[in-house]
C-alpha positions as CSV (number, residue, x, y, z in Angstrom):
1,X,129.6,117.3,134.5
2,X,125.6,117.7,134.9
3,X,126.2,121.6,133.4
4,X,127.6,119.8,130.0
5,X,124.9,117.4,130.0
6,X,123.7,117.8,126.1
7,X,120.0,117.2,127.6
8,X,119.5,121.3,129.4
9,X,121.0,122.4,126.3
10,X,123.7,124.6,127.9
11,X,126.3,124.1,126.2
12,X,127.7,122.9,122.9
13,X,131.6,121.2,122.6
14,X,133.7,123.6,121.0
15,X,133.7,123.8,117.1
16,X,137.5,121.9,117.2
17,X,137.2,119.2,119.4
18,X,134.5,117.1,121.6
19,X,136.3,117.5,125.1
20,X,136.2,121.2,125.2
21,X,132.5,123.3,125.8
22,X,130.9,126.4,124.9
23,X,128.2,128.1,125.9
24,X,125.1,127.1,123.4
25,X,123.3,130.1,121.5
26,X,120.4,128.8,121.9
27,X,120.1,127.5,125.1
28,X,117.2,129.7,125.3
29,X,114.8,126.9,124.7
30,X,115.0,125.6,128.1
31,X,113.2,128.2,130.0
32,X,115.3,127.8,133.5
33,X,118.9,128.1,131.2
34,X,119.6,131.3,133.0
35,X,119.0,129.8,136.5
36,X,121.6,126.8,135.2
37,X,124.2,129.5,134.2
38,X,124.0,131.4,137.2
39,X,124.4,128.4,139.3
40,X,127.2,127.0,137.3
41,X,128.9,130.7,138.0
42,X,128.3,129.6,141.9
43,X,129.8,126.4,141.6
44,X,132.8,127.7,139.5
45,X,133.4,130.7,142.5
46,X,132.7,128.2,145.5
47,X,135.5,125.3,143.7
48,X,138.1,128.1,143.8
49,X,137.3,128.7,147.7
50,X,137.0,124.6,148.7
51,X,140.4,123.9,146.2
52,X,138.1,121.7,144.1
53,X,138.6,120.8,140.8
54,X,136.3,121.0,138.1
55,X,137.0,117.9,135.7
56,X,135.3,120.2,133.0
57,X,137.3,122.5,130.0
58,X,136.0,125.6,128.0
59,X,137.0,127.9,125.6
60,X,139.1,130.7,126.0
61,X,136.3,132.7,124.9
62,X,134.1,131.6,128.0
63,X,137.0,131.8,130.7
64,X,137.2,135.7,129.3
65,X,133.9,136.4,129.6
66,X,133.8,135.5,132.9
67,X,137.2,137.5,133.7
68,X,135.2,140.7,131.5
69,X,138.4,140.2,129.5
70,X,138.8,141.5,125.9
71,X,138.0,138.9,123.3
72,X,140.2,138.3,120.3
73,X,140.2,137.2,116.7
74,X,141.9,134.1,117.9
75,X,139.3,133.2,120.6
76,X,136.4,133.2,117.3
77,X,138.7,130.3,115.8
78,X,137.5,127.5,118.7
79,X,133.7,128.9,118.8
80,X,133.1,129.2,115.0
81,X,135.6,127.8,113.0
82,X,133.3,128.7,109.3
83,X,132.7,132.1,110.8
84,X,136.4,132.9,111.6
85,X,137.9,131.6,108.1
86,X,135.3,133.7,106.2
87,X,136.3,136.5,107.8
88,X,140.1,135.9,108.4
89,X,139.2,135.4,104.1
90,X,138.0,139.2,104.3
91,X,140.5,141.0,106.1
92,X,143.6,139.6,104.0
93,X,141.9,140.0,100.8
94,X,140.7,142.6,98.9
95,X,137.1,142.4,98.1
96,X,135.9,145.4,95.9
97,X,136.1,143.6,92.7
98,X,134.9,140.4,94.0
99,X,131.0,141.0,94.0
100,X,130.5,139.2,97.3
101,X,127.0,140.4,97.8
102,X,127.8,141.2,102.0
103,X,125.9,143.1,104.0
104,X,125.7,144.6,107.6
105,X,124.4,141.4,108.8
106,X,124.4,138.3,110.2
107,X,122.0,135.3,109.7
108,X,121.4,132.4,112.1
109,X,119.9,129.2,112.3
110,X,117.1,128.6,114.9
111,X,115.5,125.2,115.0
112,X,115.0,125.2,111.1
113,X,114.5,129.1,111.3
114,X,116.8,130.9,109.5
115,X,117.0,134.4,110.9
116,X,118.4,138.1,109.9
117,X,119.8,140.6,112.1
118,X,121.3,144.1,111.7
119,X,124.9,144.7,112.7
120,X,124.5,148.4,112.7
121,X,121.8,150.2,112.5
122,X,120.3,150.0,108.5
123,X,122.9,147.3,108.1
124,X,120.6,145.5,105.7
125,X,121.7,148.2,103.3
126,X,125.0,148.9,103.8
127,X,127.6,146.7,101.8
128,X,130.6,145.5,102.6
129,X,133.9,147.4,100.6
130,X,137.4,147.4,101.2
131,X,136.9,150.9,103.2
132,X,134.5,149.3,106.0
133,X,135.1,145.5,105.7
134,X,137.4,146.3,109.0
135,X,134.3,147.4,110.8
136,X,131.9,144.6,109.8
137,X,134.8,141.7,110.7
138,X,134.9,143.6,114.3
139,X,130.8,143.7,114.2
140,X,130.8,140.1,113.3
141,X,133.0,138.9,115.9
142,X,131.5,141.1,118.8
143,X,128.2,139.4,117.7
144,X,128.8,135.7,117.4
145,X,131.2,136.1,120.9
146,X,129.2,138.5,122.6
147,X,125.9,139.2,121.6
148,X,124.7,136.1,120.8
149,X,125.6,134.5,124.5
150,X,125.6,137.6,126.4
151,X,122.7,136.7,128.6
152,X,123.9,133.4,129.6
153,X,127.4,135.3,129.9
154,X,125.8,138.1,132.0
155,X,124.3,134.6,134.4
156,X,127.4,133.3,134.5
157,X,128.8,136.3,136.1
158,X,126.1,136.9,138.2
159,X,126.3,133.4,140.3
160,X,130.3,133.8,140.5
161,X,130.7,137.6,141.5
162,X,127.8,136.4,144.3
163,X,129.8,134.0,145.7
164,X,133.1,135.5,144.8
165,X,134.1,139.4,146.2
166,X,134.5,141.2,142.7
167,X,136.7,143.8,143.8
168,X,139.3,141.3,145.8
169,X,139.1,138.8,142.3
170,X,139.9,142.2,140.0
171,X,143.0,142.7,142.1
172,X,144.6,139.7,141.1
173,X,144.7,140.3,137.6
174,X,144.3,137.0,136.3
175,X,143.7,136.0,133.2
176,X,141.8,133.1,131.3
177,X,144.7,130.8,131.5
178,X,144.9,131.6,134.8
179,X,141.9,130.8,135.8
180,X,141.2,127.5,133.7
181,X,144.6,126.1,135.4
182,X,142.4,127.1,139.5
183,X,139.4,126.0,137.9
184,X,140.4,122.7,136.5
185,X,144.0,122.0,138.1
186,X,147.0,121.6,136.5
187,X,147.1,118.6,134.0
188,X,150.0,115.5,134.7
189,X,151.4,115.6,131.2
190,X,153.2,112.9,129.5
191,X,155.8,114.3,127.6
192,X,156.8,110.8,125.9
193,X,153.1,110.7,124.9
194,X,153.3,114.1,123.2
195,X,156.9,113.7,121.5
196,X,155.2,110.2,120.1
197,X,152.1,111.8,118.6
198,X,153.8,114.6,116.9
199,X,154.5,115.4,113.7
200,X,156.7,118.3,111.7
201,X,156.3,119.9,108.7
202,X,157.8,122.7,106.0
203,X,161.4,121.4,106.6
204,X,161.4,120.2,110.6
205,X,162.1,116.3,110.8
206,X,162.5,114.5,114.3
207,X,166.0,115.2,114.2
208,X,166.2,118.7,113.8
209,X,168.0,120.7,116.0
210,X,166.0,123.4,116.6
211,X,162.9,120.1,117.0
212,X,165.6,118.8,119.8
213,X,165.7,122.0,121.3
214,X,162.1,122.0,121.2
215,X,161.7,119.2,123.3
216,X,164.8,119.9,125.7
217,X,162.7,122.9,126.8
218,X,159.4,120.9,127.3
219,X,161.8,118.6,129.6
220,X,163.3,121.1,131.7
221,X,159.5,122.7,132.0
222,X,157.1,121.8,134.6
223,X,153.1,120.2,133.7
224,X,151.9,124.2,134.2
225,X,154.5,125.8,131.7
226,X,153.9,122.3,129.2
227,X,150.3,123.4,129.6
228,X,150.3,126.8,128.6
229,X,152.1,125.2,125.3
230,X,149.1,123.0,124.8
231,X,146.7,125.4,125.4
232,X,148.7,128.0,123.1
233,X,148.8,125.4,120.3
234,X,145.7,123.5,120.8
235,X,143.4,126.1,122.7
236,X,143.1,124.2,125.8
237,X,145.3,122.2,127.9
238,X,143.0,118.7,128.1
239,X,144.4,116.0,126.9
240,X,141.6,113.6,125.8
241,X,141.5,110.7,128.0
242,X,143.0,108.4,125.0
243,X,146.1,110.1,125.4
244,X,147.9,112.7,122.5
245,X,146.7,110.3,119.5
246,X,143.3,111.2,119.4
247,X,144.3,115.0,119.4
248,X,141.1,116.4,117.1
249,X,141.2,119.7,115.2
250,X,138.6,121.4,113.5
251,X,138.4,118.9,110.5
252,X,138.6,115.4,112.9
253,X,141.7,114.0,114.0
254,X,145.0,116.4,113.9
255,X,148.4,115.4,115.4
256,X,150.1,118.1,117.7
257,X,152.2,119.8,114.6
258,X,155.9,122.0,114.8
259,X,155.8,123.9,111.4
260,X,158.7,125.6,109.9
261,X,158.6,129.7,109.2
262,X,161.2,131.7,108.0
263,X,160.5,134.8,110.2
264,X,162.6,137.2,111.7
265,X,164.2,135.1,114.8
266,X,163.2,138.4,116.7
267,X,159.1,137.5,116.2
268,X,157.5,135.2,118.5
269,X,156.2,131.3,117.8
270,X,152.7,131.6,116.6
271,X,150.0,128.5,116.6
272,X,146.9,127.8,114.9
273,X,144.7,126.3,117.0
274,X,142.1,124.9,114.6
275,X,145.2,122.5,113.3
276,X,147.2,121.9,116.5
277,X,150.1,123.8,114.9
278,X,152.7,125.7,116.5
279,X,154.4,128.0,113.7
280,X,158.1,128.0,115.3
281,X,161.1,129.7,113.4
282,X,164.4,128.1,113.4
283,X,165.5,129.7,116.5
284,X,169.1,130.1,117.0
285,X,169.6,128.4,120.6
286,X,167.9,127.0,123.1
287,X,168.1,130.2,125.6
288,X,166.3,132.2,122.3
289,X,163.7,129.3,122.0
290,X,163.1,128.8,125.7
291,X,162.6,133.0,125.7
292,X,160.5,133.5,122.5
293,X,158.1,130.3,123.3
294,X,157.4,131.3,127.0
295,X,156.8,134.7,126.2
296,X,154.7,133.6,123.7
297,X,152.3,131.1,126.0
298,X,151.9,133.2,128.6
299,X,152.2,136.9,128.3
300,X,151.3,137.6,124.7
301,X,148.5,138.2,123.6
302,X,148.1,138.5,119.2
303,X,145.7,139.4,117.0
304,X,143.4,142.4,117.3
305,X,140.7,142.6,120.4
306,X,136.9,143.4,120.2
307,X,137.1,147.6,120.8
């Protein structure tokens, strides 16, 4: 827990909740950071090999960059909740006529600084249209994910690939789920807990069938398939300590949510993890659900990646 100590200045909680981490931007102000990162990748690598667990959660986003795994629109959602709405804003409107005034940059906050950099080369003067908004929201995201962290990223690597044969670790093909589950061990869940503290909307009540078959699957699942729900939905499979009540989203407290959607019952469940929601269409059975919902949290992967 010393790594998430706020006094090093390592990391930061997550933007959603206070019992996940990130890796703090500007860490950079305490001059050994990089020797803290690099040992907290030797710790991580050496846990795996004792069977130790780590009693500490990141985001997806960190997990992935350890893993050299492709980052996604959805991981920008737990690390810059602002950031990700603005730009979710951009890509599903159209902005031509809207004056907005953007350019091919991004500012920062540094200690009171406020600071410009280029996205692209001569970005300062390029603005963003409808015709290269799509490469600005890709420029954006590879810069607040990657850019901004990637020497403490690069650290992080370093200390676990030391202790940890890359090549053998590659072969396994895990992934950040994966990883947090050998990292931090498999969570006990209480599934009365959850079913308490949950709440339905657009049409689901506590009596709904396709709500009952819901739950019948989380019964019949084991704590590691329940988990990869929690994470799917909530973006990390901690509970906090106070149990599924103080469940916090990226506006304070938020109840684990089931919403309705009238999809195609061929599409898969959906979450947004900034509200603990899990968009769920009214799936026909409980064979359909238990498919669509455990494809879902743990093999697909939505949104666009970081090319």
């Amino acid at each position: 827990h010393g790594f998430v100590d706020p006094s090093p200045a390592l990391f930061t909680h997550s933007a959603v909740d206070d019992y996940t981490y990130q890796i703090n931007a500007l860490s950079g102000i305490n001059p050994e950071h990089l020797q803290y990162y690099e040992l907290l990748g030797k710790v991580m690598a050496k846990s795996i090999f004792d069977g130790v667990q780590l009693d500490v959660h990141f985001s997806s986003a960190f997990y992935k960059a350890v893993l050299g795994l492709e980052l996604t629109f959805e991981d920008l959602e737990r690390v810059d909740t602002e950031l990700y709405q603005s730009l979710k804003y951009l890509q599903e409107n159209e902005i031509d006529e809207q004056m907005l005034c953007l350019y091919f940059t991004a500012s920062y906050d540094e200690f009171g600084v406020v600071r410009d950099t280029d996205l692209k080369e001569g970005g300062k003067d390029i603005e963003v249209t409808d015709a290269n908004k799509h490469e600005f929201i890709q420029l954006k995201m590879r810069w607040r994910l990657l850019d901004r962290v990637a020497a403490q990223r690069d650290a992080v690597r370093r200390g676990f690939f030391e202790v940890m044969p890359e090549a053998e670790f590659k072969s396994i093909g895990m992934d950040d789920r994966e990883l947090e589950l050998i990292l931090c061990g498999i969570p006990k869940i209480d599934l009365e807990d959850w079913r308490r503290n949950s709440e339905y909307k657009s049409g689901y009540t506590a009596s709904d069938p396709v709500i009952d078959r819901f739950w019948k699957v989380m019964e019949e699942w084991d704590d590691e398939l329940r988990a990869a729900v929690l994470r799917f939905v909530t973006g990390t499979p901690k509970v906090p300590i106070e149990g599924f009540a103080a469940l916090k989203g990226s506006s304070g407290p938020k109840m684990f949510c089931v919403q309705k959607v009238q999809w195609d019952l061929t599409r898969l469940p959906q979450a947004a993890t900034c509200f603990n929601t899990l968009y769920l269409p009214p799936y026909a059975t409980t064979e359909q659900l238990r498919e669509k919902l455990e494809f879902a949290v743990t093999e697909a992967s939505e949104g666009f990646g970081l090319k």
